[in-house]
N, CA, C and O atoms as CSV, one atom per row, in Angstrom:
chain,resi,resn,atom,element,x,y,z
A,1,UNK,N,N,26.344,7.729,0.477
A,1,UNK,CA,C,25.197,8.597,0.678
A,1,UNK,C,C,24.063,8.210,-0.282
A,1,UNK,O,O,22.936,8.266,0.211
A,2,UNK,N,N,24.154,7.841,-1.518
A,2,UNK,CA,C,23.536,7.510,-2.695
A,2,UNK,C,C,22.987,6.071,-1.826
A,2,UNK,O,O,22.129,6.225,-0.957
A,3,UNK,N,N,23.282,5.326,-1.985
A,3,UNK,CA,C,22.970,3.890,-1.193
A,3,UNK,C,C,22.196,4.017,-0.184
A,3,UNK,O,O,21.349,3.142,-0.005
A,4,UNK,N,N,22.287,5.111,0.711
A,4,UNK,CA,C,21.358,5.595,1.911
A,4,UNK,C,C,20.079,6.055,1.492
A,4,UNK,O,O,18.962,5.652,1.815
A,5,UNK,N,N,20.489,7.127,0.583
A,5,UNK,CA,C,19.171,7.641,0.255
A,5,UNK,C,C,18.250,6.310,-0.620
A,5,UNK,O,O,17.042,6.347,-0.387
A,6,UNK,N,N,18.579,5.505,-1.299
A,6,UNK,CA,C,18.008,4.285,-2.151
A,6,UNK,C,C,17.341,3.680,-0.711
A,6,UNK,O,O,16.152,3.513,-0.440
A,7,UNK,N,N,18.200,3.490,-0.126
A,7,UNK,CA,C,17.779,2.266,0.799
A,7,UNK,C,C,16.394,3.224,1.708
A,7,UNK,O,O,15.455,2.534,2.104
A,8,UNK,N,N,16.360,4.312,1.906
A,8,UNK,CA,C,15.302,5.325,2.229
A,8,UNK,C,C,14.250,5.330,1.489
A,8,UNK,O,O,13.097,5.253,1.911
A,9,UNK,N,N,14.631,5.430,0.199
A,9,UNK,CA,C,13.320,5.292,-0.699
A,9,UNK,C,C,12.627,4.135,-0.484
A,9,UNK,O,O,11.505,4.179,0.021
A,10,UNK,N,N,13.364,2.664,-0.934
A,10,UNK,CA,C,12.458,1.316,-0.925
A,10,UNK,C,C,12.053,1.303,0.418
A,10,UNK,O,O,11.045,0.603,0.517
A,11,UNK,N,N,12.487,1.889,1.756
A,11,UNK,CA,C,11.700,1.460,3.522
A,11,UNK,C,C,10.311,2.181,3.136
A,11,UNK,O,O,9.210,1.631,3.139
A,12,UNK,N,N,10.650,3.850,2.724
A,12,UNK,CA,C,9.109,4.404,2.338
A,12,UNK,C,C,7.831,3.674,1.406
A,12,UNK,O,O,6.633,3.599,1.677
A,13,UNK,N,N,8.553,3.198,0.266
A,13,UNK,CA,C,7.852,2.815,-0.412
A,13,UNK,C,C,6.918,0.860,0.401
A,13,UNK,O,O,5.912,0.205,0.130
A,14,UNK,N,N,8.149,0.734,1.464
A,14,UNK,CA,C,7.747,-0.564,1.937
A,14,UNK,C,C,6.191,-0.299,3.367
A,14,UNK,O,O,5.221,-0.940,3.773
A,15,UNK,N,N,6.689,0.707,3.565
A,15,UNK,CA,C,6.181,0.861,4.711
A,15,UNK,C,C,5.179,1.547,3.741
A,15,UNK,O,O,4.131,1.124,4.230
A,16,UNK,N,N,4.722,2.482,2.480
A,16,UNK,CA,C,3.610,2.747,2.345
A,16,UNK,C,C,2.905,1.203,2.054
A,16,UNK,O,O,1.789,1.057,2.553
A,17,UNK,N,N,3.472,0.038,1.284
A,17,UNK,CA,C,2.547,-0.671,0.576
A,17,UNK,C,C,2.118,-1.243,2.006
A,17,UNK,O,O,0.927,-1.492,2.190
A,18,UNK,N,N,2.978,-1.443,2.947
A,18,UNK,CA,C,2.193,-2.281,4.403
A,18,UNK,C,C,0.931,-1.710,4.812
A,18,UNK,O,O,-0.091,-2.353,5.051
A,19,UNK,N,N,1.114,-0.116,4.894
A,19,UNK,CA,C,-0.095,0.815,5.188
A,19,UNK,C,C,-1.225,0.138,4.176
A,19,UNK,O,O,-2.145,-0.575,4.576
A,20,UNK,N,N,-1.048,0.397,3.166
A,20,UNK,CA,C,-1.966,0.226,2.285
A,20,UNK,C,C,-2.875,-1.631,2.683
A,20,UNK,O,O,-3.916,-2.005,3.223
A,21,UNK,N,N,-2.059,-2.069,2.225
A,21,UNK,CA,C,-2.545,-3.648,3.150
A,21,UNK,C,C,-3.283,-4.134,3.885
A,21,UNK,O,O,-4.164,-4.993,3.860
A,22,UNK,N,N,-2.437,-2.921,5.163
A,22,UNK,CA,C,-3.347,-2.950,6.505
A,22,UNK,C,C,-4.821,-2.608,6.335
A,22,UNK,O,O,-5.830,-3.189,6.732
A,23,UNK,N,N,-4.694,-1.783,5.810
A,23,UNK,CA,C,-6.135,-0.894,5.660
A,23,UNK,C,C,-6.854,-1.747,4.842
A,23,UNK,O,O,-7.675,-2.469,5.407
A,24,UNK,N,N,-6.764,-1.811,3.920
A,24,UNK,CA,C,-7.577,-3.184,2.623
A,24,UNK,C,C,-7.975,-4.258,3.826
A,24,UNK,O,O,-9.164,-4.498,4.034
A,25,UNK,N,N,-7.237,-4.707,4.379
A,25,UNK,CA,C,-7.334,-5.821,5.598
A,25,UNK,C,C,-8.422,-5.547,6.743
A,25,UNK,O,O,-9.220,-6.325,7.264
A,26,UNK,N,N,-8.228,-4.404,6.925
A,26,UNK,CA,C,-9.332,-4.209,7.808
A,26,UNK,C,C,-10.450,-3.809,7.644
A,26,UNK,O,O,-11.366,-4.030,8.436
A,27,UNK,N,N,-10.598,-2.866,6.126
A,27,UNK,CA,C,-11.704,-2.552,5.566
A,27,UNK,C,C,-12.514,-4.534,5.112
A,27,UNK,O,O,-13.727,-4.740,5.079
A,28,UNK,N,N,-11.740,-5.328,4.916
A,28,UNK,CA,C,-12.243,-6.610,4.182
A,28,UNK,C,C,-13.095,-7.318,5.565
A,28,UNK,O,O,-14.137,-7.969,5.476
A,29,UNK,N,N,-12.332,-6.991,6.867
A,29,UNK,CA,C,-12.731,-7.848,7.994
A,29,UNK,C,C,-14.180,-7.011,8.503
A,29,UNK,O,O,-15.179,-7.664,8.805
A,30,UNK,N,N,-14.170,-5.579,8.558
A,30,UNK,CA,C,-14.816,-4.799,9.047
A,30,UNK,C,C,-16.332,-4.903,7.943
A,30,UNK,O,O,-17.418,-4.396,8.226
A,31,UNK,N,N,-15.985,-5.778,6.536
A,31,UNK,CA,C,-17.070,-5.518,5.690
A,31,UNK,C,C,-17.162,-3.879,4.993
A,31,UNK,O,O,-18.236,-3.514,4.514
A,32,UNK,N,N,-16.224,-3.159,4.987
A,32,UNK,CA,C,-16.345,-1.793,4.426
A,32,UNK,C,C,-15.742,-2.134,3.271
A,32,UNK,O,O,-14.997,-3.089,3.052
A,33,UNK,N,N,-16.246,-1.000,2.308
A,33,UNK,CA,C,-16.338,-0.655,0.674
A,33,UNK,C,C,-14.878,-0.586,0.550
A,33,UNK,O,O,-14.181,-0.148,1.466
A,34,UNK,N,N,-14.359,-1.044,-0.656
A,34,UNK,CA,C,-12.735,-0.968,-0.759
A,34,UNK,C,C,-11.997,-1.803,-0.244
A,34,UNK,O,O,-11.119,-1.191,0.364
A,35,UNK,N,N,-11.845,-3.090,-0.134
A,35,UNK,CA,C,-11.536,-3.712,0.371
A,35,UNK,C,C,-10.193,-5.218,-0.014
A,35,UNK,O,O,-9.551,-6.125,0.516
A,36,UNK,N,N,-10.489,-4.516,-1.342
A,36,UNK,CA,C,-9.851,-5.437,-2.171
A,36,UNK,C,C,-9.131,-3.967,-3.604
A,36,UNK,O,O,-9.740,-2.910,-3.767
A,37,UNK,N,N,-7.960,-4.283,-4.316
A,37,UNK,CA,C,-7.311,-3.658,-4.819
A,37,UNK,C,C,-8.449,-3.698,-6.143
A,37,UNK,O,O,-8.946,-2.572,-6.138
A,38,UNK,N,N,-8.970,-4.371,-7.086
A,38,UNK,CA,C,-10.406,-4.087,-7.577
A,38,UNK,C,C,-11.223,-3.244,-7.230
A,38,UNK,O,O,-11.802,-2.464,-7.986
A,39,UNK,N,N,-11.302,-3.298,-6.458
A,39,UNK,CA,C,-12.446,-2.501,-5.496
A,39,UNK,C,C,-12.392,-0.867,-5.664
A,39,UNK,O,O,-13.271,-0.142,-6.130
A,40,UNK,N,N,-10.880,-0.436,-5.060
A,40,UNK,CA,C,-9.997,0.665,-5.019
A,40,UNK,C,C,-10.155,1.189,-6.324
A,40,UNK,O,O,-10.752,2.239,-6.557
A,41,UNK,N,N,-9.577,0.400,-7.257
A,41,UNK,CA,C,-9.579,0.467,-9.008
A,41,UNK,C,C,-10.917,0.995,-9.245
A,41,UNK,O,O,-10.829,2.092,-9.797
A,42,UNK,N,N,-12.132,0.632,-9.037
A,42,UNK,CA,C,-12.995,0.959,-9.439
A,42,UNK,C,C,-13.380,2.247,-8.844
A,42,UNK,O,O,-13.459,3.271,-9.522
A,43,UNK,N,N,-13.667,2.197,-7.337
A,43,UNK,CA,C,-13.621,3.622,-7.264
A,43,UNK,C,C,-12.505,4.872,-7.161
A,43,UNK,O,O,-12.812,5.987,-6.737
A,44,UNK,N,N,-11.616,4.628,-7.464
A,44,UNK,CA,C,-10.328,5.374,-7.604
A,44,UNK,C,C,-10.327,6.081,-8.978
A,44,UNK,O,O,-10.423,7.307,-8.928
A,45,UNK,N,N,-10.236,5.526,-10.156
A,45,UNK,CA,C,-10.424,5.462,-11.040
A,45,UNK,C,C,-8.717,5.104,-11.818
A,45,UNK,O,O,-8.279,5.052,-12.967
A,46,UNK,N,N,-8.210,4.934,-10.553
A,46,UNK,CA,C,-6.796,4.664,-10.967
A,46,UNK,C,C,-6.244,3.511,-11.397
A,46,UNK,O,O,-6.516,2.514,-10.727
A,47,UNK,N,N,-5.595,3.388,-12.263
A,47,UNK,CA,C,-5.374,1.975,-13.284
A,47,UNK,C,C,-5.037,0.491,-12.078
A,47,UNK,O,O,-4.379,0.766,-11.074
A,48,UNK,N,N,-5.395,-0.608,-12.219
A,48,UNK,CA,C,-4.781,-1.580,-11.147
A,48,UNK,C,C,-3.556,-1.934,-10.908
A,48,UNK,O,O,-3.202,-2.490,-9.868
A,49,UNK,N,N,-2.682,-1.588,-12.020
A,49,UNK,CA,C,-1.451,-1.654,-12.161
A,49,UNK,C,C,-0.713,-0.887,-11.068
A,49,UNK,O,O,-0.286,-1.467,-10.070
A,50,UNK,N,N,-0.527,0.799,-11.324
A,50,UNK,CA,C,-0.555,1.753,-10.368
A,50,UNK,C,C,-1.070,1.093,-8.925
A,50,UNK,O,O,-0.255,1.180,-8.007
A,51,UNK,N,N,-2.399,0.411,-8.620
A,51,UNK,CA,C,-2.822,0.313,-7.336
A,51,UNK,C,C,-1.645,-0.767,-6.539
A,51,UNK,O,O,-0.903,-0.668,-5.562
A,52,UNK,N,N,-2.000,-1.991,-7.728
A,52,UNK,CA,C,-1.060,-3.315,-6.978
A,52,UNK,C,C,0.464,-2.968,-6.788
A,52,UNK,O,O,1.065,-3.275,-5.759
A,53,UNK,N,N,1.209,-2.131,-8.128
A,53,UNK,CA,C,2.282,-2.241,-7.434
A,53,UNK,C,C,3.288,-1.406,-6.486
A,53,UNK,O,O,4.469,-1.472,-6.147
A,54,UNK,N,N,1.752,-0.281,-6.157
A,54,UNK,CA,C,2.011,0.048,-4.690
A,54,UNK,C,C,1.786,-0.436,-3.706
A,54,UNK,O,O,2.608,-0.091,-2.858
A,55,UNK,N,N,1.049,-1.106,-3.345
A,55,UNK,CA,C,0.395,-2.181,-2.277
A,55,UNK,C,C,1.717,-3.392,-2.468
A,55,UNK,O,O,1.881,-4.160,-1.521
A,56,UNK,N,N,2.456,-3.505,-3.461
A,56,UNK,CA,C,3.616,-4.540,-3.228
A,56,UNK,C,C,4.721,-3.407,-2.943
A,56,UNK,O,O,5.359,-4.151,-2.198
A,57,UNK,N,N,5.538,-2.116,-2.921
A,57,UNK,CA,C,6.178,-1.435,-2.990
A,57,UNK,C,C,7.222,-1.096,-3.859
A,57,UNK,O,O,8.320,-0.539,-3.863
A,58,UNK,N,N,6.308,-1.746,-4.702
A,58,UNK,CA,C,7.104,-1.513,-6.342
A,58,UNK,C,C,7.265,-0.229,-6.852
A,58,UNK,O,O,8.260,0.224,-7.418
A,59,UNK,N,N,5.979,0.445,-6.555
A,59,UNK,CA,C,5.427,1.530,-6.887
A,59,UNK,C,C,5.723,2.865,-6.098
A,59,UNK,O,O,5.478,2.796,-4.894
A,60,UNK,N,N,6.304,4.309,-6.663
A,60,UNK,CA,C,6.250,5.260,-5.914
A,60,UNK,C,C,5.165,6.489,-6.200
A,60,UNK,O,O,5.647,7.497,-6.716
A,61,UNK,N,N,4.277,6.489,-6.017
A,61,UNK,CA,C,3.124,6.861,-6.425
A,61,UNK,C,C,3.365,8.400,-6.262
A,61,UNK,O,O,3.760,8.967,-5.243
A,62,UNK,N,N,3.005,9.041,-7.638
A,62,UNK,CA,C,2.875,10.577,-7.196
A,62,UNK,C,C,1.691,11.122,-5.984
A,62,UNK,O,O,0.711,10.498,-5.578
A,63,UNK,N,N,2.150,12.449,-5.598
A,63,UNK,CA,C,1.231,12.694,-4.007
A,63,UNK,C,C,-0.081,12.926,-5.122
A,63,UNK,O,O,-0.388,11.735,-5.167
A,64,UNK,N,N,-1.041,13.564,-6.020
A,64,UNK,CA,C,-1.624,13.228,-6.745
A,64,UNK,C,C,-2.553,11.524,-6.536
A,64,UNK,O,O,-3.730,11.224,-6.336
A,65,UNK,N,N,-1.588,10.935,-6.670
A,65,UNK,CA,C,-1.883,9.498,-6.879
A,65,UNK,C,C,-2.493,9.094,-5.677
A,65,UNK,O,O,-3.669,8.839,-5.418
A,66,UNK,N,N,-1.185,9.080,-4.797
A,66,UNK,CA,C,-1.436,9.046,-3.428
A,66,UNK,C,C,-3.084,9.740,-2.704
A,66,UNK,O,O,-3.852,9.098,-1.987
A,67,UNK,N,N,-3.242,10.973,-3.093
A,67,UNK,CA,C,-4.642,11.545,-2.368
A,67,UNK,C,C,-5.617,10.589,-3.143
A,67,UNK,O,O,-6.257,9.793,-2.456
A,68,UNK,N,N,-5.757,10.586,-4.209
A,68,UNK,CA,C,-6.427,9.422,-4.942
A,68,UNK,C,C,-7.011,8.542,-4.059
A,68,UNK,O,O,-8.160,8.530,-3.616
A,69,UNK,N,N,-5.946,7.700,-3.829
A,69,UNK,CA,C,-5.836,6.818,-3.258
A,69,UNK,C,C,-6.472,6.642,-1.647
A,69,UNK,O,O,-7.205,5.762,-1.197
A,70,UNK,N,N,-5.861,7.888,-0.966
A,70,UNK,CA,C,-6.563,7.876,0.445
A,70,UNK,C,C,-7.994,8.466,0.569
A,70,UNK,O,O,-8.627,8.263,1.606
A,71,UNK,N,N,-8.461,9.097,-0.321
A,71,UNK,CA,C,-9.674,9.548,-0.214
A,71,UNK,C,C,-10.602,8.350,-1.057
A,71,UNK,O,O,-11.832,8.367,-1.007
A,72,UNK,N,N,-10.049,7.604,-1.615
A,72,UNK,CA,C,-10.759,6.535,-1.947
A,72,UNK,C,C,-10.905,5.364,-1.193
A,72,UNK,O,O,-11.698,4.462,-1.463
A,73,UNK,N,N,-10.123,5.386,-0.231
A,73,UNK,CA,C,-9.946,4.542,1.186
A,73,UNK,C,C,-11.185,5.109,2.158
A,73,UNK,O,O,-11.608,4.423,3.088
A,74,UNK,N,N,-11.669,6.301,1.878
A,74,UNK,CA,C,-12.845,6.663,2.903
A,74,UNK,C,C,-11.995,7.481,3.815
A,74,UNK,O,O,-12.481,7.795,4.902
A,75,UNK,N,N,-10.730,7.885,3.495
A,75,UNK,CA,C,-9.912,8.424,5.090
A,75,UNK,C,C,-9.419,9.805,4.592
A,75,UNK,O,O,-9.394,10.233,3.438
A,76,UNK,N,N,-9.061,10.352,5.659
A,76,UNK,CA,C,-8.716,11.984,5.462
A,76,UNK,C,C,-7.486,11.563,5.297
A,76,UNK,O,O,-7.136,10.382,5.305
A,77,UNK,N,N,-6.334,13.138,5.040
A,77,UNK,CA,C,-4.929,12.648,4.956
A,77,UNK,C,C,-4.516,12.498,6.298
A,77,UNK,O,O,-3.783,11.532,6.509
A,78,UNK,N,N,-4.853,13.333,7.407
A,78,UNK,CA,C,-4.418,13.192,8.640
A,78,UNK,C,C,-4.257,11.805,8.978
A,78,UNK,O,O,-3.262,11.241,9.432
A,79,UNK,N,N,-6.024,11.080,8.525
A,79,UNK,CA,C,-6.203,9.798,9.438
A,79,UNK,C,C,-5.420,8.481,8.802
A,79,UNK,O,O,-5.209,7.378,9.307
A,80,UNK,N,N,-4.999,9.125,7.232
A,80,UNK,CA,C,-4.139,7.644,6.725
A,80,UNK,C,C,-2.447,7.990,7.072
A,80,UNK,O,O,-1.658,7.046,7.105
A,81,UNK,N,N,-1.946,9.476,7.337
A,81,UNK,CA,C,-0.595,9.613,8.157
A,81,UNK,C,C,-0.785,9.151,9.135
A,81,UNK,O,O,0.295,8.677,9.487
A,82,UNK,N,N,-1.845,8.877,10.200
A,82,UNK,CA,C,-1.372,8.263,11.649
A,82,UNK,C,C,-0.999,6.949,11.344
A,82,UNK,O,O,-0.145,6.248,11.887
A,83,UNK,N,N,-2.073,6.597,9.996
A,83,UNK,CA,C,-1.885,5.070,10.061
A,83,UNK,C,C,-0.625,4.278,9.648
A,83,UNK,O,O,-0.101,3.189,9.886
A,84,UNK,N,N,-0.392,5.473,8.846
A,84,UNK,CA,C,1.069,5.130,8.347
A,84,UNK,C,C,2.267,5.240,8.960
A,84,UNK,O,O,3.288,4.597,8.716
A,85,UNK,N,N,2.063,6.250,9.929
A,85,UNK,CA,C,3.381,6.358,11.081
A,85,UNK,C,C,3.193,5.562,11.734
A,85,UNK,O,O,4.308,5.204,12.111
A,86,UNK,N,N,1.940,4.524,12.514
A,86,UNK,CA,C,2.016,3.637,13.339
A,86,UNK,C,C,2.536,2.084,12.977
A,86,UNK,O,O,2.965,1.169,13.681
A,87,UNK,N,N,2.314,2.213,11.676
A,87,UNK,CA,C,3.252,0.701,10.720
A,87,UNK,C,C,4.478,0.636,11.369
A,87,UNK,O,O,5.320,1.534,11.376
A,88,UNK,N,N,4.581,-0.697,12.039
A,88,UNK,CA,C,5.887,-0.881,12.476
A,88,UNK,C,C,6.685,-1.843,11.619
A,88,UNK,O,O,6.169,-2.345,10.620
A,89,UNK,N,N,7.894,-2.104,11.971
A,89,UNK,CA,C,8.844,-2.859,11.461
A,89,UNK,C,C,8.666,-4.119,11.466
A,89,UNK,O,O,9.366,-4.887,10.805
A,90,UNK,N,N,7.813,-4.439,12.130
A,90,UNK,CA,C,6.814,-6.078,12.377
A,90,UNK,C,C,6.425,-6.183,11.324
A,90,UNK,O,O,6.939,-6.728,10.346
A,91,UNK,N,N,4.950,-5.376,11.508
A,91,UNK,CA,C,4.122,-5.468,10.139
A,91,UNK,C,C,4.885,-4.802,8.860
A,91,UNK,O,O,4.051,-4.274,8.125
A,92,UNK,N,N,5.917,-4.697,8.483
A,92,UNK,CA,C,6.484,-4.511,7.320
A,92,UNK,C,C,7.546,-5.987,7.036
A,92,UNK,O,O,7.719,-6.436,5.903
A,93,UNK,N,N,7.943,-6.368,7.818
A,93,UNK,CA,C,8.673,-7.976,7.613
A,93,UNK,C,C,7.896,-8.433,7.217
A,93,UNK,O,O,8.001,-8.569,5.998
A,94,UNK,N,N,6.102,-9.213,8.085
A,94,UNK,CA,C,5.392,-9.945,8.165
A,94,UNK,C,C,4.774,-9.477,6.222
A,94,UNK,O,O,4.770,-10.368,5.373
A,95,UNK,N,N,4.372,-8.161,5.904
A,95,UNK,CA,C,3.913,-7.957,4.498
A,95,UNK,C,C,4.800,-8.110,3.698
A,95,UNK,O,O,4.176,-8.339,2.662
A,96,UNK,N,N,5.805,-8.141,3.468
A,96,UNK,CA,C,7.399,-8.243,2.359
A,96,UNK,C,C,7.259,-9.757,2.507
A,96,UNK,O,O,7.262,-10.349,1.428
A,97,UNK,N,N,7.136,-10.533,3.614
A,97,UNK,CA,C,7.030,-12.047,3.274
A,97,UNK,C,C,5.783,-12.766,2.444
A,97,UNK,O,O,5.830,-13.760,1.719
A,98,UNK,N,N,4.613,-11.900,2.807
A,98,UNK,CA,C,3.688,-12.411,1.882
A,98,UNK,C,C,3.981,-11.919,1.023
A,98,UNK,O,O,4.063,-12.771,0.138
A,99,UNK,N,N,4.343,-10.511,0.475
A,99,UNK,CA,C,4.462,-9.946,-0.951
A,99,UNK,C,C,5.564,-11.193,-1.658
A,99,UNK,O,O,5.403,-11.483,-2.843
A,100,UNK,N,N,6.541,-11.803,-0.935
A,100,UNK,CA,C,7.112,-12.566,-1.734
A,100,UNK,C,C,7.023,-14.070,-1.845
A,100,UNK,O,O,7.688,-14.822,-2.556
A,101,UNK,N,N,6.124,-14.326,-1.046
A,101,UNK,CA,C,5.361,-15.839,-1.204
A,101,UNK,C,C,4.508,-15.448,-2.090
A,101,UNK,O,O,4.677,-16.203,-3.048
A,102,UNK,N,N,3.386,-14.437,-2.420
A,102,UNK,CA,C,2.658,-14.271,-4.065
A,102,UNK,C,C,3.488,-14.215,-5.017
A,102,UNK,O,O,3.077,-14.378,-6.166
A,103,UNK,N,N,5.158,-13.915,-4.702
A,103,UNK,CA,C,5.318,-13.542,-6.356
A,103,UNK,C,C,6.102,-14.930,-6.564
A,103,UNK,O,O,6.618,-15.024,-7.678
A,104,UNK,N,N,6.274,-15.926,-5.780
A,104,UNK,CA,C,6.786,-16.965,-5.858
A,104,UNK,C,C,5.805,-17.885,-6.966
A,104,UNK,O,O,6.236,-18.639,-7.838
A,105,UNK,N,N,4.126,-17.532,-6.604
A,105,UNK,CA,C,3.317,-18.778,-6.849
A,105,UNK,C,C,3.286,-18.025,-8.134
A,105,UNK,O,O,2.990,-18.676,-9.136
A,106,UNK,N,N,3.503,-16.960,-8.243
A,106,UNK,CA,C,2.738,-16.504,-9.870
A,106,UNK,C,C,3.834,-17.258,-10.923
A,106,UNK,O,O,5.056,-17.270,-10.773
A,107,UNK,N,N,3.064,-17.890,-12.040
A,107,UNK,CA,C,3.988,-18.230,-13.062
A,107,UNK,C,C,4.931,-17.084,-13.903
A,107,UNK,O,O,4.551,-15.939,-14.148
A,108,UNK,N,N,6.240,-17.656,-14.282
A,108,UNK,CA,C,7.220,-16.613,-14.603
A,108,UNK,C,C,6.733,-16.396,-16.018
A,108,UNK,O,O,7.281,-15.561,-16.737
């Protein structure tokens, strides 16, 4: 049961950093404010640390953190839950592979 619930936590935490991604991704293509985890940082006011290693799913961000976060995205909570329930299991493989091709190139 312990193992279940773990393995529950890291899908949430995977599937928030994909959300998060997505959105940075489309805010970057679309040319909208926030677009980059800098970006967020600055108007968030939330440390980059906190930002990046939720966007990798390192991070379990308090709901605090979290509103932070989506209202600094430009989005209501409604409109970043749709976005987040519509993250599929695609786009969470396809982001866990880049999250681990960056942590490959970074020096140890």
């Amino acid at each position: 049961m312990k193992e279940e619930k773990e393995e529950s936590k890291q899908e949430i935490k995977l599937r928030l950093a994909t959300c998060l991604r997505l959105i940075l991704k489309k805010n970057k293509e679309k040319s909208l404010g926030n677009s980059t985890i800098r970006q967020l940082v600055a108007e968030s006011g939330l440390s980059y640390t906190i930002l990046q290693n939720a966007s990798v799913g390192k991070r379990d961000p308090s709901f605090t953190t979290l509103i932070t976060i989506i209202k600094s995205l430009g989005l209501s909570f409604t409109e970043f839950a749709a976005l987040y329930e519509a993250v599929t299991e695609e786009e969470i493989a396809v982001e866990v592979k880049v999250i681990e091709k960056n942590r490959k190139k970074r020096p140890s």
